[in-house]
py3Dmol code that shows the C-alpha trace and the ligand (Angstrom):
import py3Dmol

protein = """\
ATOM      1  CA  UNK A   1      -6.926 -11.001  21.907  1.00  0.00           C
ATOM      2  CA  UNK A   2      -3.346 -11.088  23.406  1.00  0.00           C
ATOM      3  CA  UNK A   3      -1.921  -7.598  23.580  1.00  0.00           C
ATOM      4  CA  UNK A   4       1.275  -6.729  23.273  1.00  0.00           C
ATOM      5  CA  UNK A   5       4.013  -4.068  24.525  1.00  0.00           C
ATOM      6  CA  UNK A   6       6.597  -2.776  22.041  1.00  0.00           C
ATOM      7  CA  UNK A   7       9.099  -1.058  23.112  1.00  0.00           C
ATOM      8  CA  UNK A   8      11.414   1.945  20.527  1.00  0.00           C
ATOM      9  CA  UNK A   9      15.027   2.550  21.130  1.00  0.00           C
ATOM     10  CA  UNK A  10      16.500   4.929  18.674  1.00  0.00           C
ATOM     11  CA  UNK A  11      19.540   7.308  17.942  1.00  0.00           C
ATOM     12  CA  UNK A  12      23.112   7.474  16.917  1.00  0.00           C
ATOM     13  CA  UNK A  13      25.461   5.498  16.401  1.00  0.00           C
ATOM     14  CA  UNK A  14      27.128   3.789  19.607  1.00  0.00           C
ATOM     15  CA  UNK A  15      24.801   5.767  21.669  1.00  0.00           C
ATOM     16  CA  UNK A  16      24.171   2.758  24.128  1.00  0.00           C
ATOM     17  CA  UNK A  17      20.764   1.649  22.735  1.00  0.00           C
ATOM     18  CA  UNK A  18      21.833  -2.014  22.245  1.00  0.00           C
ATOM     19  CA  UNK A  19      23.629  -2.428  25.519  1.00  0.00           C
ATOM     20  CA  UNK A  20      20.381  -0.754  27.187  1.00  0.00           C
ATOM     21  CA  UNK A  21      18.053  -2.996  25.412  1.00  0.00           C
ATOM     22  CA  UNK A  22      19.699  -6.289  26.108  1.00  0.00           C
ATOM     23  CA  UNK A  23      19.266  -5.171  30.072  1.00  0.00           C
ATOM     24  CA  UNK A  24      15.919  -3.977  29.610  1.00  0.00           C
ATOM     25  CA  UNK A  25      14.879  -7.065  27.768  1.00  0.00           C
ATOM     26  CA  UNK A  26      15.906  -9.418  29.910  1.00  0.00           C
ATOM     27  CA  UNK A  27      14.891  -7.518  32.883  1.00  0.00           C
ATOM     28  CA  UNK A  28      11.225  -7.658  31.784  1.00  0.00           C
ATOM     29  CA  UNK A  29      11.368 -10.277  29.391  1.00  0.00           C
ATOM     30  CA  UNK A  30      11.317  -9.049  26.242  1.00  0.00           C
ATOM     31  CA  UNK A  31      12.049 -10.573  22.984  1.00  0.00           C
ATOM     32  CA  UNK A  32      15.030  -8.479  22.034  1.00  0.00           C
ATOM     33  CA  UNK A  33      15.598  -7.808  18.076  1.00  0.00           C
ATOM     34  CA  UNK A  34      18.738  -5.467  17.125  1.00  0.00           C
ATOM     35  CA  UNK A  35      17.794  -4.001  13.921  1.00  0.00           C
ATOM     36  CA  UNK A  36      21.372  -2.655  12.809  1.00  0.00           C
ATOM     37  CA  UNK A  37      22.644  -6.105  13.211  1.00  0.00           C
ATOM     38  CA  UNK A  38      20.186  -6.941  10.053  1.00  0.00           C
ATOM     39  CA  UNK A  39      21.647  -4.102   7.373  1.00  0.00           C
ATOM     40  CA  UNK A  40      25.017  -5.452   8.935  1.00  0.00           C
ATOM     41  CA  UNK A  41      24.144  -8.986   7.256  1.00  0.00           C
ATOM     42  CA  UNK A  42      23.150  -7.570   4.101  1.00  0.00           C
ATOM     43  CA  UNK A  43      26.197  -5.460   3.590  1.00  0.00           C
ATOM     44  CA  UNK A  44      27.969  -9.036   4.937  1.00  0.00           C
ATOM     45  CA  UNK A  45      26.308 -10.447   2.037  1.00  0.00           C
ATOM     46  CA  UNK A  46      26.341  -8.174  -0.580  1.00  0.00           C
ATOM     47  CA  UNK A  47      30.038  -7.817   0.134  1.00  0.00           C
ATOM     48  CA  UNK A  48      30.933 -11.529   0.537  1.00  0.00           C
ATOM     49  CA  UNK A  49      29.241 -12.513  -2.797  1.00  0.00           C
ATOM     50  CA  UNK A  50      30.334  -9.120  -4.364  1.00  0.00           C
ATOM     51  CA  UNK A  51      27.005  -8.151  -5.182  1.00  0.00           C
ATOM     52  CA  UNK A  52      26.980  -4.525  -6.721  1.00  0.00           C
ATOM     53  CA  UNK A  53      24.411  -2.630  -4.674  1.00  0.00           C
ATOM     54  CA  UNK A  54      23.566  -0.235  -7.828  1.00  0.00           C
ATOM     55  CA  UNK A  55      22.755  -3.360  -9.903  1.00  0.00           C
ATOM     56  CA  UNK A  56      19.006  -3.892  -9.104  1.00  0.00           C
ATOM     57  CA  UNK A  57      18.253  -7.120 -10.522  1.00  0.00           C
ATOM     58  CA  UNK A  58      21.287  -8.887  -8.550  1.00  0.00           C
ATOM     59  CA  UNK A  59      20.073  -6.601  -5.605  1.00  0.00           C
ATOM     60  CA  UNK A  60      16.453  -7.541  -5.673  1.00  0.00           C
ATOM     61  CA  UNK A  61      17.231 -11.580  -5.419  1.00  0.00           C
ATOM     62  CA  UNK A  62      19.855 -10.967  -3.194  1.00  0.00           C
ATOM     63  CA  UNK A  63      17.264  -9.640  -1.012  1.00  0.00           C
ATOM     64  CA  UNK A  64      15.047 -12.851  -1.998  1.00  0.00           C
ATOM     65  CA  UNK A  65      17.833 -15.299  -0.992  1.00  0.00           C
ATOM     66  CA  UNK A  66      18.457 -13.367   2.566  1.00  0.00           C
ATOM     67  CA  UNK A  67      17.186 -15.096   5.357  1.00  0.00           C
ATOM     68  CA  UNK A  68      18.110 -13.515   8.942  1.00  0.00           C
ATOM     69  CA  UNK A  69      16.850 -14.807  12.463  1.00  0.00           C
ATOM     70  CA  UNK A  70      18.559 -14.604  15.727  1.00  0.00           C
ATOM     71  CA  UNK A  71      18.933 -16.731  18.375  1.00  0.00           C
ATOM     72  CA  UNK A  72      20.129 -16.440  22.023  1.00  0.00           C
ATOM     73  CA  UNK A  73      23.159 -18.483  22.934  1.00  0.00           C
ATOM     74  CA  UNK A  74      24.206 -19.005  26.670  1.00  0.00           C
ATOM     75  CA  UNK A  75      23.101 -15.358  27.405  1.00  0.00           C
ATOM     76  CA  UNK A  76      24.370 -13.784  24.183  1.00  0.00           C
ATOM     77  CA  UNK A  77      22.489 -12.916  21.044  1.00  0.00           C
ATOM     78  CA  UNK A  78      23.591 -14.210  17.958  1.00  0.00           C
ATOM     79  CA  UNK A  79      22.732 -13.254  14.386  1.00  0.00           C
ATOM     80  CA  UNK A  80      22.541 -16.140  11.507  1.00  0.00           C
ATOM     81  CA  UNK A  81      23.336 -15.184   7.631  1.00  0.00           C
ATOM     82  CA  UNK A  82      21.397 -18.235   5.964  1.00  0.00           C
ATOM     83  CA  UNK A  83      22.059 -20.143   8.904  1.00  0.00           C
ATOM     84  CA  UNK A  84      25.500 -19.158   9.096  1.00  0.00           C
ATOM     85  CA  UNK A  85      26.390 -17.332  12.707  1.00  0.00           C
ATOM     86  CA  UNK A  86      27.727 -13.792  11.618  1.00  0.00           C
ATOM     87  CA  UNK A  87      27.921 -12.041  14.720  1.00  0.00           C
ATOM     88  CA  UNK A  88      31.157 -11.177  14.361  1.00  0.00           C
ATOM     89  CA  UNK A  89      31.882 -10.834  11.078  1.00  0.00           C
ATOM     90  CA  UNK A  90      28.751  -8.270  10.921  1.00  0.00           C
ATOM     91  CA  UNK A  91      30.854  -6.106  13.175  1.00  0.00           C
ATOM     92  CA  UNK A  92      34.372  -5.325  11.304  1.00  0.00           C
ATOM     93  CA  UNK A  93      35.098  -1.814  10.343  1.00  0.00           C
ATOM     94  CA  UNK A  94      34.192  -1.933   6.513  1.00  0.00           C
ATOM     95  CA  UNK A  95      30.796  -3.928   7.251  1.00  0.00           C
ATOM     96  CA  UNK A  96      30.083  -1.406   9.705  1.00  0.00           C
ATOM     97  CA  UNK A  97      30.709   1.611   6.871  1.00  0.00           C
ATOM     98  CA  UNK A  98      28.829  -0.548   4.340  1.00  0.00           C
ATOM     99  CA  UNK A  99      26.119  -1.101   6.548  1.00  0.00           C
ATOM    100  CA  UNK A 100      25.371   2.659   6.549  1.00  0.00           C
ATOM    101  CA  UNK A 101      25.592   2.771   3.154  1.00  0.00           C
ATOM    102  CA  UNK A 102      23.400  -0.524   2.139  1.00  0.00           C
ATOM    103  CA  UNK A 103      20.616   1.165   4.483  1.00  0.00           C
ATOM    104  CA  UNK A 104      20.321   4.096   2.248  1.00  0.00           C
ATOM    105  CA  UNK A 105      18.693   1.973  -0.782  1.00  0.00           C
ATOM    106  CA  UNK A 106      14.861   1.501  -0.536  1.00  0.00           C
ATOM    107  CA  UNK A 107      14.364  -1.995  -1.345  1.00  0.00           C
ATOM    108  CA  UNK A 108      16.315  -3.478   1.565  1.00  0.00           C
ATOM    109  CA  UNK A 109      15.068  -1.038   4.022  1.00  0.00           C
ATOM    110  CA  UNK A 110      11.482  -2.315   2.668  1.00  0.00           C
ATOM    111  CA  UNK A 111      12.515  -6.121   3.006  1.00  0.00           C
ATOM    112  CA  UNK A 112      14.229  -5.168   6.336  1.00  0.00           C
ATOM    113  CA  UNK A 113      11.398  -3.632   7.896  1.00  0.00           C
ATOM    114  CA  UNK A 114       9.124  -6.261   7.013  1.00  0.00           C
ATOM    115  CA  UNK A 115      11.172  -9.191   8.265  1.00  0.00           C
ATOM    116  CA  UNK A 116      11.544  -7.240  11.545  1.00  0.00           C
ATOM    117  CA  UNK A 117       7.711  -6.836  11.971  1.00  0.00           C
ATOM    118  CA  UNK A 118       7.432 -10.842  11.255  1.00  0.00           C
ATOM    119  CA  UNK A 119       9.988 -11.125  13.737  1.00  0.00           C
ATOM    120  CA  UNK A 120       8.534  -8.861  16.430  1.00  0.00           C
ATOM    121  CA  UNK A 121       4.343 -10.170  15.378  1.00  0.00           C
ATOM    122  CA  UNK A 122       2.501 -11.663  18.459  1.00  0.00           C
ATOM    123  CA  UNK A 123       5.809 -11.175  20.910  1.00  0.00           C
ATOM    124  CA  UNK A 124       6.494  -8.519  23.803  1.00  0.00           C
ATOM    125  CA  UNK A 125       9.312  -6.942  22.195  1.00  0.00           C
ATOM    126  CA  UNK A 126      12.304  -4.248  22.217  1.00  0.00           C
ATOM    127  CA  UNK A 127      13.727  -3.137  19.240  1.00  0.00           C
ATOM    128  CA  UNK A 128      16.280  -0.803  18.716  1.00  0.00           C
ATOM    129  CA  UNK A 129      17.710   1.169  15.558  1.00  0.00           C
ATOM    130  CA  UNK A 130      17.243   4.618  13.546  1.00  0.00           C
ATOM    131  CA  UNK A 131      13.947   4.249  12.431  1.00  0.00           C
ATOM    132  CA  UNK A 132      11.879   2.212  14.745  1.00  0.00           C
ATOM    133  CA  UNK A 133       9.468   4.901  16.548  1.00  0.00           C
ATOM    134  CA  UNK A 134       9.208   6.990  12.924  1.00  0.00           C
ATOM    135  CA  UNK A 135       8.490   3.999  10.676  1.00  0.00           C
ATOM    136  CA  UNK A 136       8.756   0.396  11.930  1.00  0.00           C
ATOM    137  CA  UNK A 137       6.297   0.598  14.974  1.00  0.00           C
ATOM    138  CA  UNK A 138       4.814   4.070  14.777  1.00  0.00           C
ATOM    139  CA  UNK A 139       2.424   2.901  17.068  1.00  0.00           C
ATOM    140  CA  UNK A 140       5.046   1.556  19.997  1.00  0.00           C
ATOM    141  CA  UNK A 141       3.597   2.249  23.536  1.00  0.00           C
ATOM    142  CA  UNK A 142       7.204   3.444  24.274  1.00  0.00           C
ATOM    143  CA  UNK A 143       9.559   5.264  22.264  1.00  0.00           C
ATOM    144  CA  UNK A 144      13.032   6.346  23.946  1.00  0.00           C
ATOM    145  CA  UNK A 145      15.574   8.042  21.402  1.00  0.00           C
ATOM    146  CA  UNK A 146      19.471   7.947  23.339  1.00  0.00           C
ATOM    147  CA  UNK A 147      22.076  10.764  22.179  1.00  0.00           C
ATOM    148  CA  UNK A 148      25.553  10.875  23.774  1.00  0.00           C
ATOM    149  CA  UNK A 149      28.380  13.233  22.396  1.00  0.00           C
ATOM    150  CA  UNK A 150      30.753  12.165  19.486  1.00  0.00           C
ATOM    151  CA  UNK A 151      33.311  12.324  21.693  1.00  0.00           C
ATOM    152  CA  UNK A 152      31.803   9.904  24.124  1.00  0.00           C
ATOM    153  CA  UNK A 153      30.528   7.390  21.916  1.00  0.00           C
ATOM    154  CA  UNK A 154      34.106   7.164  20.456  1.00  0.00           C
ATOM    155  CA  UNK A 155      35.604   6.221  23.782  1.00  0.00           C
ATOM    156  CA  UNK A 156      32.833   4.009  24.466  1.00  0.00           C
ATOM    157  CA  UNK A 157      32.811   2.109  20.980  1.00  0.00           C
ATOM    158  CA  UNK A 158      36.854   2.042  21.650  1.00  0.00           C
ATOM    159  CA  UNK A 159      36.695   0.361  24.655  1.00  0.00           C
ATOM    160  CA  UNK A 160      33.800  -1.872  23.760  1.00  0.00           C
ATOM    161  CA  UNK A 161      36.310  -3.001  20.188  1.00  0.00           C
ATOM    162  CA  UNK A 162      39.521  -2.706  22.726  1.00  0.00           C
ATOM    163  CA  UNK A 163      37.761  -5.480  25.489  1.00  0.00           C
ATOM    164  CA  UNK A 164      37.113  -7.856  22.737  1.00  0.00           C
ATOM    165  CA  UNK A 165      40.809  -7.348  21.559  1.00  0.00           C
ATOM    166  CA  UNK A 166      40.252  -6.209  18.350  1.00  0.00           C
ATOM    167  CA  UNK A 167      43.133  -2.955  17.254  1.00  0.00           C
ATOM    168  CA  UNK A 168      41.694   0.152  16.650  1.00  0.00           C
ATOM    169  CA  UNK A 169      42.337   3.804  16.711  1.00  0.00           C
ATOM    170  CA  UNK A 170      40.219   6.354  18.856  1.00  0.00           C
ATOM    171  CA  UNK A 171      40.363   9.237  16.440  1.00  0.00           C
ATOM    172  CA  UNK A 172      39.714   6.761  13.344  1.00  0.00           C
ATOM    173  CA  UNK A 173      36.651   5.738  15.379  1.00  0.00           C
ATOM    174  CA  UNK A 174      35.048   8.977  15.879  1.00  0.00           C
ATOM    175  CA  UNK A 175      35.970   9.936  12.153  1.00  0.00           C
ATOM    176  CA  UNK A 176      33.824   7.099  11.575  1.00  0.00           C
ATOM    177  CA  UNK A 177      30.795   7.911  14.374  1.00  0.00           C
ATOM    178  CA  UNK A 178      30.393  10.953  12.714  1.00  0.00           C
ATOM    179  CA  UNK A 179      30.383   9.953   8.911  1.00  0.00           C
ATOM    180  CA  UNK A 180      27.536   7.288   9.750  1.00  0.00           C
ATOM    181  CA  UNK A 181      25.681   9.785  11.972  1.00  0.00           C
ATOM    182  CA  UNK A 182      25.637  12.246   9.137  1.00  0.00           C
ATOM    183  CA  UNK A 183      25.201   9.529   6.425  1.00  0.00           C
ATOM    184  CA  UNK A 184      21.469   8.132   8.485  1.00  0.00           C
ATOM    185  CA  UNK A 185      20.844  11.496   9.005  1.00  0.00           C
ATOM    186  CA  UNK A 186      20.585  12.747   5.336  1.00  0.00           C
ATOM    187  CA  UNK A 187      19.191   9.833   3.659  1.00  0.00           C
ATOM    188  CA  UNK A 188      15.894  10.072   1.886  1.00  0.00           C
ATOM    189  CA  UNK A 189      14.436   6.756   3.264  1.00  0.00           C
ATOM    190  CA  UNK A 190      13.572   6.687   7.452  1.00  0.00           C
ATOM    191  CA  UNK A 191      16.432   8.835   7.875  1.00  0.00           C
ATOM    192  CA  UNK A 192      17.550   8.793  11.666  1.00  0.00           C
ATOM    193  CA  UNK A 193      15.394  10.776  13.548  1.00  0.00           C
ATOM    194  CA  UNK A 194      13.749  11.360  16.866  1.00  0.00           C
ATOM    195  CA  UNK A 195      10.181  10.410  17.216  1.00  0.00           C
ATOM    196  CA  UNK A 196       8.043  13.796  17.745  1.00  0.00           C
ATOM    197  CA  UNK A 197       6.491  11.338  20.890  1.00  0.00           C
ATOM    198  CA  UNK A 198       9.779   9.921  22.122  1.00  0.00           C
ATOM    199  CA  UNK A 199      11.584  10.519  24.854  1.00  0.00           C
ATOM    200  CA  UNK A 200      15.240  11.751  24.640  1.00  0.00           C
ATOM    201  CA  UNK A 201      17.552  10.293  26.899  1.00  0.00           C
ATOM    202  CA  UNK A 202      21.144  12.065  26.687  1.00  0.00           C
ATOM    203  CA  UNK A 203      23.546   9.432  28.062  1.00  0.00           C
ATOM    204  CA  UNK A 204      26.683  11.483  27.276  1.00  0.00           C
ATOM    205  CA  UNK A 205      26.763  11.886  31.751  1.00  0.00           C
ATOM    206  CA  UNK A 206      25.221   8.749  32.351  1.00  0.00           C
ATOM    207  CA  UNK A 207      26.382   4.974  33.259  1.00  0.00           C
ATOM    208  CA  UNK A 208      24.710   1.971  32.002  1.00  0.00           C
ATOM    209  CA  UNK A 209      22.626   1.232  35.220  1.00  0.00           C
ATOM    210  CA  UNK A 210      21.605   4.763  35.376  1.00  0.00           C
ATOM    211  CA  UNK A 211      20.108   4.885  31.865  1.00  0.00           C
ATOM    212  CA  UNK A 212      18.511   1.724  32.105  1.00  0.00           C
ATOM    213  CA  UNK A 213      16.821   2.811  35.287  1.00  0.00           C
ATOM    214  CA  UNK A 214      15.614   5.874  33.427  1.00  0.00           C
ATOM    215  CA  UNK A 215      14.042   3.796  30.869  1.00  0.00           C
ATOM    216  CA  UNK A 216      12.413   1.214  33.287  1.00  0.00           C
ATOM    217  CA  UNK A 217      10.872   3.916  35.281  1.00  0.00           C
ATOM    218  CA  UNK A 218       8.850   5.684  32.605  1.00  0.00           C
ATOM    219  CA  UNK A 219       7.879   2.314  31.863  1.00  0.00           C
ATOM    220  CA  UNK A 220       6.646   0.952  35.083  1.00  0.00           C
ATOM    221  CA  UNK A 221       4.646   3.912  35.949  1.00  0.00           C
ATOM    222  CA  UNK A 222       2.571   3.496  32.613  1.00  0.00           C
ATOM    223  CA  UNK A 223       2.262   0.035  32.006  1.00  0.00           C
ATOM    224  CA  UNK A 224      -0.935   0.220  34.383  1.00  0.00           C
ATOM    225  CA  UNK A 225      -2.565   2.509  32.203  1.00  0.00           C
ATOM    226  CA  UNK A 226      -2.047   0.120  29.514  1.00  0.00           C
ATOM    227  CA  UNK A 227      -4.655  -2.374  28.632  1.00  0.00           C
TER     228      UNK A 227
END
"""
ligand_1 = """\
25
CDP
O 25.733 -0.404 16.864
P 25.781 0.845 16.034
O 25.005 1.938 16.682
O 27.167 1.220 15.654
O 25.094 0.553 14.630
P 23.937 -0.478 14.299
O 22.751 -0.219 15.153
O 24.503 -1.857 14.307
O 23.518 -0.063 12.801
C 24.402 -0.169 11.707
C 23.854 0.695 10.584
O 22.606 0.144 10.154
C 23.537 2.146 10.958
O 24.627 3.025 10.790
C 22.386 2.491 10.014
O 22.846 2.966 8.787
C 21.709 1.164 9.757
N 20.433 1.021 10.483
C 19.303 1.575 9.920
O 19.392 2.257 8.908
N 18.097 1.387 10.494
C 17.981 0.683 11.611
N 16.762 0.480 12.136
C 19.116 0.130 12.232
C 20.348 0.339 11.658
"""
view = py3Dmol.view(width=600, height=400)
view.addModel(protein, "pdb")
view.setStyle({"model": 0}, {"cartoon": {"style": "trace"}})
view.addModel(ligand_1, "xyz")
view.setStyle({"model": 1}, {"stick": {}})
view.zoomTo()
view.show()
């Protein structure tokens, strides 16, 4: 039997996991699978069809009629909506609110948790969200949950939505940052938390490189004790 390494990146919003998991995946890789993008096509979805989230019935086939896979395009990962490429419309300001709230409701945190184990089964994988160590993969042999301050993943998520030439306002963002942290924080269902076996990584002082190479050393001087 083939066995294989998974690999938890949790925490806040704009905290740097995705960046850091692209790096790591493709440094060692790793199929890469950005949760967050998924509850980002379901709020597309819901929103685009104007599917009432409350209404369970229209809820429960929308969740039937969702398929989601991702593919990698000339270095860059891209999300498809029913076949439709969505990843950019997945990332505009009231998808990104709705996303937050869509993630709240049981039933699509069920559906997306099981299409993201089908996704991962069988591969070498790194996955990163809010509830990947606690409830996805319990069992990952690594588990790595990345804090910043508000303040710093404002700036960063402002010059991230600035380099792609989209407007936006710095204070607006962090208004924002903070309603979604508190929102994943307080839901009932895998609420964002840190793993009790995770390690925290606070990358509020820290660039890019130096937070990868954090990562990739606690992972390199373990994977020989992994069979
Ligand atoms: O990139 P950013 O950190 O801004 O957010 P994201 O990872 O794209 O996630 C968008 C939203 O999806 C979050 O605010 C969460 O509400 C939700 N999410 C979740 O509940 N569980 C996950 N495993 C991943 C994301």
């Amino acid at each position: 039997m083939s066995v294989t390494m998974i690999i938890a990146i949790d925490g806040p919003a704009a905290s740097g996991k995705s960046t850091t998991a692209k790096i790591i995946a493709d440094r060692l890789d790793l199929l890469y699978l950005d949760t967050g993008a998924m509850y980002r096509a379901v709020a597309l979805y819901l929103s685009a069809k104007g599917i009432d989230s409350a209404d369970e019935n229209a809820l429960r086939s929308a969740l039937e009629d969702i398929d989601i896979y991702f593919q990698q395009i000339d270095g860059s990962y891209h999300i498809f909506l029913n076949a439709v490429d969505v990843s950019s419309d997945i990332r505009v300001p009231h998808i990104t609110k709705m996303s937050s709230e869509v993630a709240c409701i049981r039933e699509v945190r069920e559906r997306m948790v099981e299409m993201q184990r089908e996704i991962a089964g069988g591969h070498d994988v790194i996955l990163d969200g809010r509830d990947i160590g606690t409830v996805v993969f319990p069992n990952a042999d690594y588990k790595f949950y990345l804090t910043a301050s508000l303040d710093s993943r404002a700036l960063r998520r402002f010059k991230e939505q600035h380099e792609k030439g989209i407007d936006c306002d710095l204070s607006e963002i962090r208004v924002q940052l903070a309603w979604r942290d508190e929102n994943d924080s307080q839901r009932a269902f895998a609420p964002l938390k840190k793993a009790d076996d995770a390690i925290e990584i606070d990358t509020t002082h820290l660039s890019i490189d130096q937070q990868v190479e954090g990562i990739l050393q606690v992972i390199t001087a373990t994977t020989g004790e992994r069979q």
